[in-house]
C-alpha positions as a LaTeX table, in Angstrom:
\begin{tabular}{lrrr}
\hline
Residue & $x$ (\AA) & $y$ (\AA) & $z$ (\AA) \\
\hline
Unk1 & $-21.87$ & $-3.75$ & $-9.77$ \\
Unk2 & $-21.36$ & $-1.99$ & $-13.17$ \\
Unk3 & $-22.85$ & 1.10 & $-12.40$ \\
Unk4 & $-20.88$ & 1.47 & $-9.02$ \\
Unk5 & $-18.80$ & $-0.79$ & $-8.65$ \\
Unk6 & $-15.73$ & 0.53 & $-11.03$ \\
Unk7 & $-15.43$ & 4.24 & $-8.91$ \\
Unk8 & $-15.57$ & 1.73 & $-5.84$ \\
Unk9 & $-13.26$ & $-0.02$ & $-6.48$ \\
Unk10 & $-10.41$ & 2.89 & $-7.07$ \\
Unk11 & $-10.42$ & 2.44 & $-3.27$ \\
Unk12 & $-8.81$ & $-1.09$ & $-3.70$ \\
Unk13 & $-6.65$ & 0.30 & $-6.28$ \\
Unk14 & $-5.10$ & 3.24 & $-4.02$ \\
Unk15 & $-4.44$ & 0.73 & $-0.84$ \\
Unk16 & $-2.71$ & $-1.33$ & $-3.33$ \\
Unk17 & $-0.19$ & 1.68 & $-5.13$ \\
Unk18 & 0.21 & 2.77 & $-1.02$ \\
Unk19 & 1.27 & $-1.44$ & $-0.46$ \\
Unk20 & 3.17 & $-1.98$ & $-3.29$ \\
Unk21 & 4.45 & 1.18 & $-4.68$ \\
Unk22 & 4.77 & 3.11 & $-1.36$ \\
Unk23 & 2.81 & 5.72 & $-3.09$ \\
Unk24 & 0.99 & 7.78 & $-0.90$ \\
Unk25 & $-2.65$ & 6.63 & $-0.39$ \\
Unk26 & $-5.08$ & 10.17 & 0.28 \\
Unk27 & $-7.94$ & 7.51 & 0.40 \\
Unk28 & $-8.26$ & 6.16 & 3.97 \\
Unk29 & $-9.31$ & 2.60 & 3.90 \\
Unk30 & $-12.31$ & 2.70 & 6.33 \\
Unk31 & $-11.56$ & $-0.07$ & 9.23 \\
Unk32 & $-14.78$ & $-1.73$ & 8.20 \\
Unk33 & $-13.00$ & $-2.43$ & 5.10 \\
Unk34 & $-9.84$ & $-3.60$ & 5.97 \\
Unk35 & $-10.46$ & $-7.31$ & 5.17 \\
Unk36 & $-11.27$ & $-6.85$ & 1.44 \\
Unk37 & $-8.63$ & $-4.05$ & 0.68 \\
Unk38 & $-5.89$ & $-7.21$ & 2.70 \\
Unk39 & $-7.62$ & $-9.87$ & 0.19 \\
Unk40 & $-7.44$ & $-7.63$ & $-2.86$ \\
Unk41 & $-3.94$ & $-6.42$ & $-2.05$ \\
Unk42 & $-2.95$ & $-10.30$ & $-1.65$ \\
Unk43 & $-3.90$ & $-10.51$ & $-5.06$ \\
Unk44 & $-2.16$ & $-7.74$ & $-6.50$ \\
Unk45 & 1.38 & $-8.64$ & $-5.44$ \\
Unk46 & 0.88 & $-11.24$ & $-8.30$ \\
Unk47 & 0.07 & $-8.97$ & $-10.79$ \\
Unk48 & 2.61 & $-8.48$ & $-13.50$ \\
Unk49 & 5.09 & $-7.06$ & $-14.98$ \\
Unk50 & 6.42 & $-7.30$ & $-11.52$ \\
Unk51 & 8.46 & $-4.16$ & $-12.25$ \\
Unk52 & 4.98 & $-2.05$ & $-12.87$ \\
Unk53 & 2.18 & $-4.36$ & $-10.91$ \\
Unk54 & 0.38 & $-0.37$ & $-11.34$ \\
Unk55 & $-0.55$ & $-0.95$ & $-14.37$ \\
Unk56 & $-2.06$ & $-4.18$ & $-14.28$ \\
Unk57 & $-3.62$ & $-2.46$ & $-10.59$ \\
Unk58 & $-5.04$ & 0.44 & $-12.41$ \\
Unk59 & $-6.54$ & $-1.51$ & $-15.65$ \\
Unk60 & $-10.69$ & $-0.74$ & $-15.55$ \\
Unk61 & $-10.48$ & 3.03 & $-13.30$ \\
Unk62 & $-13.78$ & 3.74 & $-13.47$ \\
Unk63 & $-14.77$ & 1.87 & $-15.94$ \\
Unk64 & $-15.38$ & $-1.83$ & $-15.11$ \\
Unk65 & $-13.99$ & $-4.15$ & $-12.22$ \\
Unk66 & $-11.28$ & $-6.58$ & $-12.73$ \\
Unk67 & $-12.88$ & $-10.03$ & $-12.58$ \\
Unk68 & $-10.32$ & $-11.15$ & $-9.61$ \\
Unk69 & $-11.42$ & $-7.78$ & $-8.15$ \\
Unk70 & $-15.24$ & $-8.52$ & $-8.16$ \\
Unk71 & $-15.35$ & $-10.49$ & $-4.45$ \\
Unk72 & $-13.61$ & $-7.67$ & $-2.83$ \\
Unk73 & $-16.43$ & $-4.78$ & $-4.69$ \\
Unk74 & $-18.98$ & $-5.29$ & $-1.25$ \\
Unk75 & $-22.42$ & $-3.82$ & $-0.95$ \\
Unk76 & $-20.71$ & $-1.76$ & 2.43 \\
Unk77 & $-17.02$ & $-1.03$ & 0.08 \\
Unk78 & $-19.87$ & 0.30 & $-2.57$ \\
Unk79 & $-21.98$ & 2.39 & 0.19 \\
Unk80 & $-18.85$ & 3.61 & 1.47 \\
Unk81 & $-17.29$ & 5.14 & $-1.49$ \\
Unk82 & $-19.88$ & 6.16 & $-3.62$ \\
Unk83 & $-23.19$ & 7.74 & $-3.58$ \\
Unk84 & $-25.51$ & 4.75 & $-4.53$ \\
Unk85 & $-28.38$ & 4.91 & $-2.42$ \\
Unk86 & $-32.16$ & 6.03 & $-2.49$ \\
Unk87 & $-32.79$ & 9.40 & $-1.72$ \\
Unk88 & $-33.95$ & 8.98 & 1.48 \\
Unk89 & $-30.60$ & 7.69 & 2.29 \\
Unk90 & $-28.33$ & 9.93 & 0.44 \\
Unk91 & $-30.14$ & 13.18 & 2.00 \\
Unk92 & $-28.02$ & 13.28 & 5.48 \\
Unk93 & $-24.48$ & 13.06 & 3.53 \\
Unk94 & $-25.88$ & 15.92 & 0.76 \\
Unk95 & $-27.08$ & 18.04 & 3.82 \\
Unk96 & $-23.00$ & 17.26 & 5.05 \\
Unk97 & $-22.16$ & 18.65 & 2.10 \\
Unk98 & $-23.84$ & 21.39 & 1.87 \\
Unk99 & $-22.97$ & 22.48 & 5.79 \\
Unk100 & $-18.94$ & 22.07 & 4.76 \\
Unk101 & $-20.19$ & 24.71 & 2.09 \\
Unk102 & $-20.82$ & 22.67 & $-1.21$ \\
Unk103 & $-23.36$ & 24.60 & $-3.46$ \\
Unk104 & $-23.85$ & 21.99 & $-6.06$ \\
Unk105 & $-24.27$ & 18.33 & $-6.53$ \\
Unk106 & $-24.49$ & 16.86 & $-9.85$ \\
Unk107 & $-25.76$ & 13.39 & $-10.11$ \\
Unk108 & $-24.63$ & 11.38 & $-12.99$ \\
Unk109 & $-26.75$ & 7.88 & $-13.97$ \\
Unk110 & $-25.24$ & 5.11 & $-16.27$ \\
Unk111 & $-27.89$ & 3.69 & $-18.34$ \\
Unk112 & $-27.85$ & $-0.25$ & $-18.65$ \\
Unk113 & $-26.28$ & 0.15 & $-22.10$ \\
Unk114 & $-23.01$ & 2.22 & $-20.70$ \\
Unk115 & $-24.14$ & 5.49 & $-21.97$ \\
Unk116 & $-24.50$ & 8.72 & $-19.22$ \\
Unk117 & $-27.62$ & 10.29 & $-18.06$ \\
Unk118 & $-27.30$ & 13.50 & $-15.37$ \\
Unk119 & $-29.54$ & 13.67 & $-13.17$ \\
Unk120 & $-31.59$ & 16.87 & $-11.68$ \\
Unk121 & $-28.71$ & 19.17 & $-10.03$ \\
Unk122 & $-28.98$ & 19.08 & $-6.44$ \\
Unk123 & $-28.28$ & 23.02 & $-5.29$ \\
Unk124 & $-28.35$ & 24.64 & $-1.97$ \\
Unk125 & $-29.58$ & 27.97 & $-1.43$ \\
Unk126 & $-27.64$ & 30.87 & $-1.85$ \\
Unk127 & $-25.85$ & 32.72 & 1.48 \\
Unk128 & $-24.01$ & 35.61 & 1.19 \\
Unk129 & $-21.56$ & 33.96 & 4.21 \\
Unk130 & $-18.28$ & 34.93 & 3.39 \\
Unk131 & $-16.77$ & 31.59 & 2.48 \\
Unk132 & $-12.85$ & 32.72 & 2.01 \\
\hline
\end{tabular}
């Protein structure tokens, strides 16, 4: 949860500035997700200053997860919208990447203590396709 968890939950944070800003949302909530973005939402029309809920919405970006958020931060809302997963797992979405013509993917690792690690750069082999 603090590792992932905080870049997952920006996902939350978007549906809510689309629900109660009318801000536009270039997120799509996946429909396997609806229920938690509804519940979290719920909770954010109580946020306050009433006049600026955003701010309240947006406290913790990417950097911790609201304690009323936590229930809504799922296993699937974290496999969903970041890439936490084993190898193995995360292979078939790099070799996505890499076919919509990404040439490099660099990991990044938070230590327990909060502090960054980068991992080994994932890079795909040079083409001379024209890619313009």
């Amino acid at each position: 949860m603090a590792q992932a968890g905080p870049r997952a939950a920006v996902l939350l944070h978007r549906a809510g500035d689309f629900d109660l800003e009318g801000w536009q949302n270039t997120s799509p909530v996946p429909l396997e997700l609806a229920a938690e973005v509804a519940g979290y939402i719920e909770i954010a029309h109580h946020y306050e200053p009433s006049d600026a809920r955003y701010l309240t919405n947006h406290r913790g970006d990417f950097l911790f997860v609201k304690p009323e958020e936590r229930r809504f931060v799922t296993a699937e809302l974290i496999r969903r919208t970041t890439f936490t997963a084993t190898e193995q797992a995360l292979k078939p979405g790099v070799e996505a990447l890499r076919e919509a013509g990404w040439s490099l993917l660099l990991p990044l690792h938070l230590a327990r203590d909060g502090r960054s690690k980068t991992g080994r750069a994932l890079s795909a082999p040079s083409t001379n396709r024209d890619r313009s």
